[in-house]
N, CA and C atoms as a LAMMPS dump frame, in Angstrom:
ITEM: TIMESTEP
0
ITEM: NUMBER OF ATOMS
582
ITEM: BOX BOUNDS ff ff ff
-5.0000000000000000e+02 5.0000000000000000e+02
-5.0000000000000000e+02 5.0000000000000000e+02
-5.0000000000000000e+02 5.0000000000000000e+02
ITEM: ATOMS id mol type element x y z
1 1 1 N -80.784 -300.839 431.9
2 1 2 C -80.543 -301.479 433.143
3 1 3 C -81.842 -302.083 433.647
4 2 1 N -81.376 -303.088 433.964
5 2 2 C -83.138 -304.056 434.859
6 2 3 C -83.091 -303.997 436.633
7 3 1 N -83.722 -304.418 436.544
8 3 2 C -84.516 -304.007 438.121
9 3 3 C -83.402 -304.726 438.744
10 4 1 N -83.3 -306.084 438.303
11 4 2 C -81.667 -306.851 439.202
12 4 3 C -80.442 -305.792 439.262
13 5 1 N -80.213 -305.53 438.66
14 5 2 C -79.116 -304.284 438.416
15 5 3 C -79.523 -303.368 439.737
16 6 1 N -80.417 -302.636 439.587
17 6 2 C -80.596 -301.802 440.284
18 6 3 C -80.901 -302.288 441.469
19 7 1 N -81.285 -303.483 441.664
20 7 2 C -81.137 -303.577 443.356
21 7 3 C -80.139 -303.598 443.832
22 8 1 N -78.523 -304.571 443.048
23 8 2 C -77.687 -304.624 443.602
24 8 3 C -76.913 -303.422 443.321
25 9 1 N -77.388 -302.112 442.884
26 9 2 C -76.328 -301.011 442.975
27 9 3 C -77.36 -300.462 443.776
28 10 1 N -78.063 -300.312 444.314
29 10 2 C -79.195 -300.001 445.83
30 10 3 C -79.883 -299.028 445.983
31 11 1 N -80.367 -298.549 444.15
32 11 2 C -81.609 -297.902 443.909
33 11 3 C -83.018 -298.731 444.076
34 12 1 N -82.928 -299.788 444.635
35 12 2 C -83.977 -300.12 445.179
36 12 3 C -85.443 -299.754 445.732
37 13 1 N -85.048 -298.744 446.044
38 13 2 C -85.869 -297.157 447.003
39 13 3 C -86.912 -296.287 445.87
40 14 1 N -85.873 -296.436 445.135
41 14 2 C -86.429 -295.333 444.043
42 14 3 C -86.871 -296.243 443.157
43 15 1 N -86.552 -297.276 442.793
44 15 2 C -87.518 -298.254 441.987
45 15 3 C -89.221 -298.249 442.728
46 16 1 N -88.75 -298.858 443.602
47 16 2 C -90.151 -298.932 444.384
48 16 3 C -91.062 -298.239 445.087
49 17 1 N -90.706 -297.012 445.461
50 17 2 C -91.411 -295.799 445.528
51 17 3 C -91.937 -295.156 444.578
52 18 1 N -90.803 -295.087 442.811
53 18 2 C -91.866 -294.799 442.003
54 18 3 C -92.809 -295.476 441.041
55 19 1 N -92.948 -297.202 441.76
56 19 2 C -93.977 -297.897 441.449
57 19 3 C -95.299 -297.991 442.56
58 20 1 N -94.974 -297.453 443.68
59 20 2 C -95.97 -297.856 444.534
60 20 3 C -96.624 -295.773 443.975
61 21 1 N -96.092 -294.942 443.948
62 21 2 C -96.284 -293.522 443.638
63 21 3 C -97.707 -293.948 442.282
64 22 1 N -97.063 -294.369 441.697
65 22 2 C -97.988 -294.528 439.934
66 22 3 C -99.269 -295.505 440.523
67 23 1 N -98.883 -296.747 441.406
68 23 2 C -100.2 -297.398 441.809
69 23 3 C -100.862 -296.76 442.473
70 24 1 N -100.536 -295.634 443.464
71 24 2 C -101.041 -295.342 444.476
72 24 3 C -101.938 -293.974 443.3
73 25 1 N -101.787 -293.528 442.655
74 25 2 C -101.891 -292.197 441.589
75 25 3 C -103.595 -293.104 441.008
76 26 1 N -103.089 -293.944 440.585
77 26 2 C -104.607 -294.62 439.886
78 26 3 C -105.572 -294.966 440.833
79 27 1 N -104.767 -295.517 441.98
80 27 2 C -105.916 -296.064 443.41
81 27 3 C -106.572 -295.326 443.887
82 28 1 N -106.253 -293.849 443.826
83 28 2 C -106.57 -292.742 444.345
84 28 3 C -107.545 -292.063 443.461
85 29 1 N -107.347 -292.187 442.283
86 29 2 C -108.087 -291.738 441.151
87 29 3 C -109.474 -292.564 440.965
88 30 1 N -109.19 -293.666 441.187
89 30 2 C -110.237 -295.357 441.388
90 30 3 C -111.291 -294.833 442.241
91 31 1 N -110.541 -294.367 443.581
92 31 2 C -111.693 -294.174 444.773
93 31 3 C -112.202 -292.833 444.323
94 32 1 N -111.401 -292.005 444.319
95 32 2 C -112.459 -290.669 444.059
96 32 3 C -113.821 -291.003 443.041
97 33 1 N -113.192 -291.365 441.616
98 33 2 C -114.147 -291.801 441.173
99 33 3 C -115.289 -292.587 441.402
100 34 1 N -115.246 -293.62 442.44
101 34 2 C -116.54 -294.575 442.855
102 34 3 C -116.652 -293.524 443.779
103 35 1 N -116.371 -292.827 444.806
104 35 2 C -116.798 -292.053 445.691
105 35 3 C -117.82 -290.891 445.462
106 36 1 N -117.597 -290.608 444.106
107 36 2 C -117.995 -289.333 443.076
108 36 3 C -119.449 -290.299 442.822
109 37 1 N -119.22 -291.096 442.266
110 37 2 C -120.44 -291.899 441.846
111 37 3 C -121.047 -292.874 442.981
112 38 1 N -120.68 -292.796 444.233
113 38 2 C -121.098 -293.574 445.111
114 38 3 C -122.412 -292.1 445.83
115 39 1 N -121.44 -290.782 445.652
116 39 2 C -122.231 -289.849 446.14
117 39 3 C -123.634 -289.357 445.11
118 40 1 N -122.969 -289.486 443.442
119 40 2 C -124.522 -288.362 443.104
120 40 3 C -125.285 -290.008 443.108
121 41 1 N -125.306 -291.074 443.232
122 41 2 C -126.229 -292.509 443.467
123 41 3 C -127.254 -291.891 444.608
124 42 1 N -126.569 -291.7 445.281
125 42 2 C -127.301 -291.564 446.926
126 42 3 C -128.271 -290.33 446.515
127 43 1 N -127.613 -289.477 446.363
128 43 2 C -128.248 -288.17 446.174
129 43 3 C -129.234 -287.968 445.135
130 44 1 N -129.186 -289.07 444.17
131 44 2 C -130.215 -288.754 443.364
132 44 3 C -131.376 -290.085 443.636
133 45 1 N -130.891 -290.885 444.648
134 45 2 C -132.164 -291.97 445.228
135 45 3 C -132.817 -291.179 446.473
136 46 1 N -132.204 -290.69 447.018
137 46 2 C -132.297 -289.545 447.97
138 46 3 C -133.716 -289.074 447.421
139 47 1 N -133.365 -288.148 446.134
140 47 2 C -134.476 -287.295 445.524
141 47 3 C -135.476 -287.955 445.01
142 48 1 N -135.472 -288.982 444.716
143 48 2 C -136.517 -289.647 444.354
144 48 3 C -137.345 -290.402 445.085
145 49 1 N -136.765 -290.742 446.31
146 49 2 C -137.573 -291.061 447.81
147 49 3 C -138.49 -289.647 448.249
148 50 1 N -137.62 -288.231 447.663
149 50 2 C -138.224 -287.505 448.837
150 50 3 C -139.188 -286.499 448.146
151 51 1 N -139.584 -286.442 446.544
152 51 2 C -140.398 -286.245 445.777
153 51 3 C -141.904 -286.864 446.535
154 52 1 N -142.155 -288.114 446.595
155 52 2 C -143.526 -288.414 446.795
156 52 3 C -143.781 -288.287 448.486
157 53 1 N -142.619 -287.907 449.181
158 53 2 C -142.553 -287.751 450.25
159 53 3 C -143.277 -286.172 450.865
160 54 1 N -142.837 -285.806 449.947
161 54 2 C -143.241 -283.993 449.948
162 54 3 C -144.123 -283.975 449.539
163 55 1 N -144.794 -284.521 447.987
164 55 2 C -146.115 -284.517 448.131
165 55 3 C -147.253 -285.04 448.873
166 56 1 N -146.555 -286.234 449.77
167 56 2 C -147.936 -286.566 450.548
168 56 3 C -147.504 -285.368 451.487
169 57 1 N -146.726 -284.61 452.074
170 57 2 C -146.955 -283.554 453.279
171 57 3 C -147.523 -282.917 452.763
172 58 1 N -147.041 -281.599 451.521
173 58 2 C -147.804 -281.18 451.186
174 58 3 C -149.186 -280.48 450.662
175 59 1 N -149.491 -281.869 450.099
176 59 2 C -150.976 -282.099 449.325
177 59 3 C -151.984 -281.03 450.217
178 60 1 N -152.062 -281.161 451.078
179 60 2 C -153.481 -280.478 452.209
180 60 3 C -153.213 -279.177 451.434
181 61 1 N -152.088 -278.515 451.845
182 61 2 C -151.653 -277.17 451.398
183 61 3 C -152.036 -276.567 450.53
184 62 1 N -151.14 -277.09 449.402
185 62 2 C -151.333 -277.01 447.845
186 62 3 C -152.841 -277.335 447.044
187 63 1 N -153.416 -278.38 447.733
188 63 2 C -154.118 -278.986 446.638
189 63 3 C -155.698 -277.986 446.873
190 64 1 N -156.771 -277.578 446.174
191 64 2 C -157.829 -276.463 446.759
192 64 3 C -158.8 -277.817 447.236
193 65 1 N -159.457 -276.956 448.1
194 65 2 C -160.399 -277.934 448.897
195 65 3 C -161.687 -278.009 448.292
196 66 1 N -162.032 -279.004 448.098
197 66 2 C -163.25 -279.555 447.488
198 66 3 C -164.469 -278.125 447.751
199 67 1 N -165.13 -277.303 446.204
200 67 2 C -165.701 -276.545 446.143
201 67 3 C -167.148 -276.977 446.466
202 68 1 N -168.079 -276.318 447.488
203 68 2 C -169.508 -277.358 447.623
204 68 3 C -169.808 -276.924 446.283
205 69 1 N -171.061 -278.091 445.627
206 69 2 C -171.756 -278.358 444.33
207 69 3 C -172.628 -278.367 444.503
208 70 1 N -173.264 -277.956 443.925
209 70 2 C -174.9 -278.198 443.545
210 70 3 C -175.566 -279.435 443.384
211 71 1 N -176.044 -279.886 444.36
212 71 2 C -176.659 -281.45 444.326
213 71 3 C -178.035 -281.711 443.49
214 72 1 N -178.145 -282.262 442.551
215 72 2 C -179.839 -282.371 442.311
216 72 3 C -180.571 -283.087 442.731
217 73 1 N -181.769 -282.953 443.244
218 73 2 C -182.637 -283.185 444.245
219 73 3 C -183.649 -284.576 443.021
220 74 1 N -183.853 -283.494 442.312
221 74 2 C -185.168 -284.428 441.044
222 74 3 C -185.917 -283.68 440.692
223 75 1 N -186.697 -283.82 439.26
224 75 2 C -187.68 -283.047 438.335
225 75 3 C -188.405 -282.316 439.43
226 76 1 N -188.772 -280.965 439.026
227 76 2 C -189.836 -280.393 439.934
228 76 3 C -190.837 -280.415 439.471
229 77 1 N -191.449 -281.209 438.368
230 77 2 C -192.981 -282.191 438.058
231 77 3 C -193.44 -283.16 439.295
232 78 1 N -191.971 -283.9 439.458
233 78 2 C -192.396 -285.037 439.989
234 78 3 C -192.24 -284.521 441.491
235 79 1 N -192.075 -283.316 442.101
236 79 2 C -192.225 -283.04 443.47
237 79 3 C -193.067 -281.566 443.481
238 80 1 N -194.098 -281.452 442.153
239 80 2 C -194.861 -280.502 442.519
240 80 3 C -196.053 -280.489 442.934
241 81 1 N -196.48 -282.184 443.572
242 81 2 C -197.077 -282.663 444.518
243 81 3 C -197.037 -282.924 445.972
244 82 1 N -196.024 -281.945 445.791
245 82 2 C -195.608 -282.315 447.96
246 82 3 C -195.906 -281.507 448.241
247 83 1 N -196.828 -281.482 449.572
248 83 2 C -197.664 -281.235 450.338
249 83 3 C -197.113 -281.172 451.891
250 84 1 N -196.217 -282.118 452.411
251 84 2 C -195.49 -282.054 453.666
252 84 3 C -194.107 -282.808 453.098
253 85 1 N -193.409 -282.019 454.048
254 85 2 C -192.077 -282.251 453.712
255 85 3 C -191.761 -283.839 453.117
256 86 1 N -190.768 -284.118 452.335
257 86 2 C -190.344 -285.098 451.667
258 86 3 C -188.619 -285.442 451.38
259 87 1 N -188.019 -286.771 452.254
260 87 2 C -187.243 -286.839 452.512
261 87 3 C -186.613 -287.388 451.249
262 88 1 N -185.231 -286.513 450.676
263 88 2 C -184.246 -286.558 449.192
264 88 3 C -182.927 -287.033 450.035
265 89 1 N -182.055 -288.261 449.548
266 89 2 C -180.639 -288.107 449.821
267 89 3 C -180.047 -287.225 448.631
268 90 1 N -178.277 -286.773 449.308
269 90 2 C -177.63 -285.794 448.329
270 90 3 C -176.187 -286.589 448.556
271 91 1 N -175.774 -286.665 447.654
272 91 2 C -174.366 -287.571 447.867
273 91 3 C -173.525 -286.532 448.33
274 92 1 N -172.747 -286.285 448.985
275 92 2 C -171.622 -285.377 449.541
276 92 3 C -170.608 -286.245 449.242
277 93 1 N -169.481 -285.179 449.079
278 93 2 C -167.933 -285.753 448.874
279 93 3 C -167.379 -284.503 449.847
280 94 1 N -166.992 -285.154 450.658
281 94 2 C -166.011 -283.806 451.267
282 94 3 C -163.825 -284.336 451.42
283 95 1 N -163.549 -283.414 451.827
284 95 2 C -162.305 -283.854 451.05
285 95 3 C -161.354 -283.354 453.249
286 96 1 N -160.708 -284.659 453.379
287 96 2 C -160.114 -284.134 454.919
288 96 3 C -159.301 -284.255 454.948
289 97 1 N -158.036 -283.343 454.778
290 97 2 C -156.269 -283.532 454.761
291 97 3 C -156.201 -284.444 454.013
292 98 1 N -155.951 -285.306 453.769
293 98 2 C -155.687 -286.624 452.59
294 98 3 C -156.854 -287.552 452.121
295 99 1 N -157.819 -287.562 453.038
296 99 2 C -158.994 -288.805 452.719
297 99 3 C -160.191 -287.768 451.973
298 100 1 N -160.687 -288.133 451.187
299 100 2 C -161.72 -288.249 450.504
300 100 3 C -163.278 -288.821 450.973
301 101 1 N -163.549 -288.155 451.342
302 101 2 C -165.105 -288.684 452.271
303 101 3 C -166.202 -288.83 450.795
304 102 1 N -166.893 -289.881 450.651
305 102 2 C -168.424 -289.719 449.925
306 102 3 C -169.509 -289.981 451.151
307 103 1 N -169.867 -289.551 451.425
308 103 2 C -171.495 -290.118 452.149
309 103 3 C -172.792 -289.394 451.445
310 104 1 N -173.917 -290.305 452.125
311 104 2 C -175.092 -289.202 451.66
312 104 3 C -175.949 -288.942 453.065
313 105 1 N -176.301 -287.799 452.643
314 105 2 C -177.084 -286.952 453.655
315 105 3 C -178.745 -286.659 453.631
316 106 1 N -179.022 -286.195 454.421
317 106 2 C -180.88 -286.501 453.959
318 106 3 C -181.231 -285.172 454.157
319 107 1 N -182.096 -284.657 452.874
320 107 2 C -182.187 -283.722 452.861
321 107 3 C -183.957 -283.312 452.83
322 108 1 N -184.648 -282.686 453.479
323 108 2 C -186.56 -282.349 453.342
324 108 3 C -186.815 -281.225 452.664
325 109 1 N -186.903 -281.31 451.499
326 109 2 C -187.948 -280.555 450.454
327 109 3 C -189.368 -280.505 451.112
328 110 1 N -189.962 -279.476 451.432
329 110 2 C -190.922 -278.671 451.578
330 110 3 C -191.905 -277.683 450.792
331 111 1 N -192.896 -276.814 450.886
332 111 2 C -193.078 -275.713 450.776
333 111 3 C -193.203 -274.294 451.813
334 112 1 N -192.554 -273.499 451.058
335 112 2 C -192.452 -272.532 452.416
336 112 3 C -193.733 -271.792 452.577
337 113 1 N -193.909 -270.344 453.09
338 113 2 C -195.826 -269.883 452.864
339 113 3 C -195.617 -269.126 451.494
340 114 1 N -194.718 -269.286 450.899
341 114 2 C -195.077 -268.431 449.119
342 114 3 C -195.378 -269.971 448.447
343 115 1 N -195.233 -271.005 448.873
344 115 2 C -195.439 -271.922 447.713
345 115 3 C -194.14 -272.219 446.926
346 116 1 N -192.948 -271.888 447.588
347 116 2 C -191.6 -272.1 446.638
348 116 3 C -191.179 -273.307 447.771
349 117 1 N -190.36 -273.806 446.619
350 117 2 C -189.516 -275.016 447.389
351 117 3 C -189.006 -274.682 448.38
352 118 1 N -188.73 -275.469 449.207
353 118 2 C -187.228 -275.109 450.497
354 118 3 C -186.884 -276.485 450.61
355 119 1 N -185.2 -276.022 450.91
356 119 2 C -184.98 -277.247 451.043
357 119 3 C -184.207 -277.047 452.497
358 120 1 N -184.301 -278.309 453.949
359 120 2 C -183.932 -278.49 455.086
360 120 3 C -183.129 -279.452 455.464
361 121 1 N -181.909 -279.264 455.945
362 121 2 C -180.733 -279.957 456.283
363 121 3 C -181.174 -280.782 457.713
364 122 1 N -181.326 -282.199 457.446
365 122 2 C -181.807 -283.115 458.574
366 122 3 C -181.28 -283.258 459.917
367 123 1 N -179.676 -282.069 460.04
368 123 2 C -178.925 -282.171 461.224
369 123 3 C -179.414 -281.273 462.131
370 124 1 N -179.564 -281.918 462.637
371 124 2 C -180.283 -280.785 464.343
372 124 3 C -179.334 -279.682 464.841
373 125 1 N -179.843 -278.387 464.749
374 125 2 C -178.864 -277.569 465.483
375 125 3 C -178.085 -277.577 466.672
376 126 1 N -179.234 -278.723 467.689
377 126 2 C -178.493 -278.522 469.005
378 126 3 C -177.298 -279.679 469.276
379 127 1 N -177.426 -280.432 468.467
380 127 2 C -175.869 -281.655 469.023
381 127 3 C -175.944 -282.372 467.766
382 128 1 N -176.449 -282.073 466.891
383 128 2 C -176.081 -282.83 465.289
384 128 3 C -177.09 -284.518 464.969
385 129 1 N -177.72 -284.472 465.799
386 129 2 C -178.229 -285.61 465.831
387 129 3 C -179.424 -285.313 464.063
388 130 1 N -180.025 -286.523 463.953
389 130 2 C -180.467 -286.541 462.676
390 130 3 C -182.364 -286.401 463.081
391 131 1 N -182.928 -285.393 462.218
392 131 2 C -184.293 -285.343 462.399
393 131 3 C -185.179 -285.98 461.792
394 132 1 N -186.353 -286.077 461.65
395 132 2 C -187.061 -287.078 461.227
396 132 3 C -188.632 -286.22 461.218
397 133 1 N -188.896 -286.538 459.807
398 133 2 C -190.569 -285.752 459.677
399 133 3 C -191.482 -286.863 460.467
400 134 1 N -191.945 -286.847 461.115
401 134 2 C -193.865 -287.334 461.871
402 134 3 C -194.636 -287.139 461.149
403 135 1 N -195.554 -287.718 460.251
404 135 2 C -196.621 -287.244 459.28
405 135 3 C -197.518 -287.472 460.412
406 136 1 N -197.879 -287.999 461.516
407 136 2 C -198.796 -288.843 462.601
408 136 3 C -199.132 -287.011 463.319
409 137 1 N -197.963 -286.626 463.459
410 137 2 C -197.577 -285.7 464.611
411 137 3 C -197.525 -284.103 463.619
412 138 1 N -197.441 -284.362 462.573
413 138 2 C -197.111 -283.041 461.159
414 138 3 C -195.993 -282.338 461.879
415 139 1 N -194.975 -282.683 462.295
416 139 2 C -194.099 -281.672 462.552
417 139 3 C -192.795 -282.898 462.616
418 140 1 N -191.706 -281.894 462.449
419 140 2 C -190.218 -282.574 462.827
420 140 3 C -189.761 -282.793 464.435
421 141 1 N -189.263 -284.364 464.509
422 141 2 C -188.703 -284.441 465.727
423 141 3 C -187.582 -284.713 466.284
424 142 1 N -186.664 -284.358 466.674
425 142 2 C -185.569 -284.742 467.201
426 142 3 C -185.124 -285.58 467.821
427 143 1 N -184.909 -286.845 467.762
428 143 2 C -184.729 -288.489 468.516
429 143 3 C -183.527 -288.299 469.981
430 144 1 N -182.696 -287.419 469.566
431 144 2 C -182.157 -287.301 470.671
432 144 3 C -182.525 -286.634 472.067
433 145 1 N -183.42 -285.605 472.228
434 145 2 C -183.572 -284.455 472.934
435 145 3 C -185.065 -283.877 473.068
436 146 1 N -185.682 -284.349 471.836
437 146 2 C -186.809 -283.909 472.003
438 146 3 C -187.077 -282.497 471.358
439 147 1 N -186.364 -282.3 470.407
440 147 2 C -186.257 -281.016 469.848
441 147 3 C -187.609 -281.325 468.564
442 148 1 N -188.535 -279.772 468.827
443 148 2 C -189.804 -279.756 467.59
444 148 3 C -189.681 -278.688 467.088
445 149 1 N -189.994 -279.004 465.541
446 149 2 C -190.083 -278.078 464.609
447 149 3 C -191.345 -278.292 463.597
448 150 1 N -191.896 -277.338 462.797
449 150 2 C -192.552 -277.195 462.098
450 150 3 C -192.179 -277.888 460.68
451 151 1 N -193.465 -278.127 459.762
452 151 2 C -192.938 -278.44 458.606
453 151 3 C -191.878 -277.404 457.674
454 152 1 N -191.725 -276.347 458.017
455 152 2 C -191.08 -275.453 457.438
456 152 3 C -189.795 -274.917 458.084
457 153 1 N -189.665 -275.666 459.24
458 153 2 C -187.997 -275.86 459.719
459 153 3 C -188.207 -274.723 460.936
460 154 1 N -189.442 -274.046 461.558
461 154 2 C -189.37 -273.333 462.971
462 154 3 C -189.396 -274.376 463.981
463 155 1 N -188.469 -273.511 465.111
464 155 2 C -188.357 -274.226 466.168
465 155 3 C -190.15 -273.821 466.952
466 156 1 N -190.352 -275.513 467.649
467 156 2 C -191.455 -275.314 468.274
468 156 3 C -191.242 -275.376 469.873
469 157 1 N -190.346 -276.064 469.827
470 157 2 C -189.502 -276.546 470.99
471 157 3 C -188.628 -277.549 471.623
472 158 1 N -188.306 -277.139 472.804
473 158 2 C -187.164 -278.291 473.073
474 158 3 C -185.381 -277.492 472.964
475 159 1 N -184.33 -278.144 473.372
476 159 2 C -183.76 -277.491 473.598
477 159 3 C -182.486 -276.935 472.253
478 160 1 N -182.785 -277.051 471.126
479 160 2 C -181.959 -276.731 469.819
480 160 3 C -182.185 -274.768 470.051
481 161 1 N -180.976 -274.298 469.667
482 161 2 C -181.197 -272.905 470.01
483 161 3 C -181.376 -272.258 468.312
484 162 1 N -181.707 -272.767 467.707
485 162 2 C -182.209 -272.002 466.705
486 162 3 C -183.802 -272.66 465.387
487 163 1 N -184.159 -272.773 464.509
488 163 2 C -184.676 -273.409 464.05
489 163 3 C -183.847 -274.094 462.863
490 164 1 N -184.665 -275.041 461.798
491 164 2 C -184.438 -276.166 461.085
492 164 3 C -183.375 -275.5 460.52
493 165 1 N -181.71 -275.594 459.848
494 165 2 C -181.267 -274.755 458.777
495 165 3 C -181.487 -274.743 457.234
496 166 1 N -181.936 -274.217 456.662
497 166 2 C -182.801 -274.051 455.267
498 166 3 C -181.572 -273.844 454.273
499 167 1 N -181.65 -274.446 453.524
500 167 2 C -179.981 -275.014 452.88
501 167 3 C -180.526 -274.542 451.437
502 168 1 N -179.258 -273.76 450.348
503 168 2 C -179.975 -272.917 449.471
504 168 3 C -180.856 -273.558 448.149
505 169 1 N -181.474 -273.791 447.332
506 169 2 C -181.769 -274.19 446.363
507 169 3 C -182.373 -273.423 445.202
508 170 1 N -182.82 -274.1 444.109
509 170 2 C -183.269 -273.113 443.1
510 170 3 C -183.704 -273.754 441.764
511 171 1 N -184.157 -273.808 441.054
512 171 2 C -184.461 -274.522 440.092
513 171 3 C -183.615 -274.422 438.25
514 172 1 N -182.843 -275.281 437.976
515 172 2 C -181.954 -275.416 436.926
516 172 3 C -182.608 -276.802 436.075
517 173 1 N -183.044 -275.944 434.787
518 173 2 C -183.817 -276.995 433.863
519 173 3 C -184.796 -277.835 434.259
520 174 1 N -185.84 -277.121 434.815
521 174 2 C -186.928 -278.289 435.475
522 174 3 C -186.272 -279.351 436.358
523 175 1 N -185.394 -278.923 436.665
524 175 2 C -184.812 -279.415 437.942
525 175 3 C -184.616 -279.256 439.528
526 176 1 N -184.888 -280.037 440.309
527 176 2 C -184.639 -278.939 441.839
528 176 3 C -183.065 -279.041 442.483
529 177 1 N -182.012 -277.952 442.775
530 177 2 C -180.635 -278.327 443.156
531 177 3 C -180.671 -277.485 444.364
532 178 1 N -179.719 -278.392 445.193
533 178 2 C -179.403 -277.981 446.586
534 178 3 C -177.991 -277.652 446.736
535 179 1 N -178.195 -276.7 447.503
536 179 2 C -176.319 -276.486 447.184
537 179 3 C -176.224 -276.76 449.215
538 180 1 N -175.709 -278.122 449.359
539 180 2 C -175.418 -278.484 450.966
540 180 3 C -174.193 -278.148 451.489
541 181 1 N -174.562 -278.125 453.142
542 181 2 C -173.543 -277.365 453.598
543 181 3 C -173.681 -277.732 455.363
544 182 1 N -172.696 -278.013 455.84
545 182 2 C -172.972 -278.082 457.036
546 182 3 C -172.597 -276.708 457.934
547 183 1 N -173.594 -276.793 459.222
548 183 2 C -173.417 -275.164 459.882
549 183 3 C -172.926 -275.84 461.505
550 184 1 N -172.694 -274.999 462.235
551 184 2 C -172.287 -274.605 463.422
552 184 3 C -173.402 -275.53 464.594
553 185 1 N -173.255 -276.296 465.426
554 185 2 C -174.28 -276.158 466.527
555 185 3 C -174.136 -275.828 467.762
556 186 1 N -175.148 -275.787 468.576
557 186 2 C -174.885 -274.95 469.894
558 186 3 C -174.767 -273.474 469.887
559 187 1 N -174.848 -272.836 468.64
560 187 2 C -175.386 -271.423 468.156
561 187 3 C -176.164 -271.382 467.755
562 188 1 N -176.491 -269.773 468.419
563 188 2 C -177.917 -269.016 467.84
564 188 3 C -178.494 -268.706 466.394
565 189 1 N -177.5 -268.359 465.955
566 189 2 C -177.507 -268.098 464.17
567 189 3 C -176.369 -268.873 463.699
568 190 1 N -177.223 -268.848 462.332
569 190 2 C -176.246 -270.066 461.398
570 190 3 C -175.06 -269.906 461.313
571 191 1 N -174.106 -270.703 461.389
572 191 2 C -172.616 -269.928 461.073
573 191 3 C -172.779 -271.544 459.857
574 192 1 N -172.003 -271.549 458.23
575 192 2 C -171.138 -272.593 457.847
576 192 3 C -169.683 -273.001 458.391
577 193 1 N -169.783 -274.397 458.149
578 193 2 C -168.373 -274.745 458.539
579 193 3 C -167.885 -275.39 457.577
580 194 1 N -168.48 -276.122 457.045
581 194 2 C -168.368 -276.546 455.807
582 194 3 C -169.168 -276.926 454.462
């Protein structure tokens, strides 16, 4: 029997309900499927947005903070002629939540009263300002304040509340190394901070 048949005996109903049933069966099957794949799309662009996302929060956390190094200063031939302090830069890298700092810092090789090296961190205890040897004057002066010190980093005067900070060193292969570090100011004794 054909579909003409069956309209005019007035299964009509049931013809066409169980053709719209079978379309509606695949349409349904159609969407789930793009829906299925419309969802793990998202979800896996999702994850791949939120991978480098987490690592930039992260990073500070996780990642270890730049260990201080041993800076080398130069042959201790060629500075076993200093006599009053003598101004060395030291490249620093310090590392701040995400940025990467290089600068260099100025560092005064000396002798202390045994005749061994010392080495003196150029930042002023009392407000960080930068010091400066006087060969005119033989002592260190402070441009901001008026702060004096000796060639060997004592306070002479002025208002810094402690003397020069003497930053560690030591000699590796006829070499002179500084291991730098910045300290605390507006205190009495050294504290590091970094």
């Amino acid at each position: 029997m054909d579909h003409t048949e069956e309209i005019r005996i007035g299964n009509t109903a049931d013809v066409f309900q169980n053709d719209y049933c079978s379309v509606r069966s695949i349409s349904s099957s159609r969407r789930t499927f793009l829906g299925l794949m419309l969802s793990a799309g998202a979800a896996g662009l999702g994850a791949l947005l939120a991978v480098p996302l987490l690592r930039f929060l992260l990073h500070p956390l996780v990642q270890a903070t730049t260990q201080p190094s041993w800076k080398e200063i130069g042959n201790v031939e060629d500075l076993a002629s200093v006599t009053s302090p003598v101004k060395k830069l030291v490249k620093v890298e310090q590392r701040d939540g995400w940025r990467k700092i290089v600068s260099q810092k100025a560092v005064y090789i000396c002798r202390d009263a045994k005749g061994d090296f010392c080495a003196l961190s150029s930042v002023c205890p009392h407000l960080g300002c930068t010091i400066a040897w006087h060969d005119d004057k033989n002592k260190f002066v402070c441009p901001c304040h008026n702060g004096q010190f000796t060639a060997e980093g004592k306070l002479l005067g002025g208002p810094p509340p402690r003397r020069m900070d003497r930053l560690e060193s030591k000699v590796e292969d006829g070499k002179l190394v500084v291991h730098y570090q910045n300290f605390r100011q507006l205190v009495p004794n050294k504290e590091v901070i970094a």
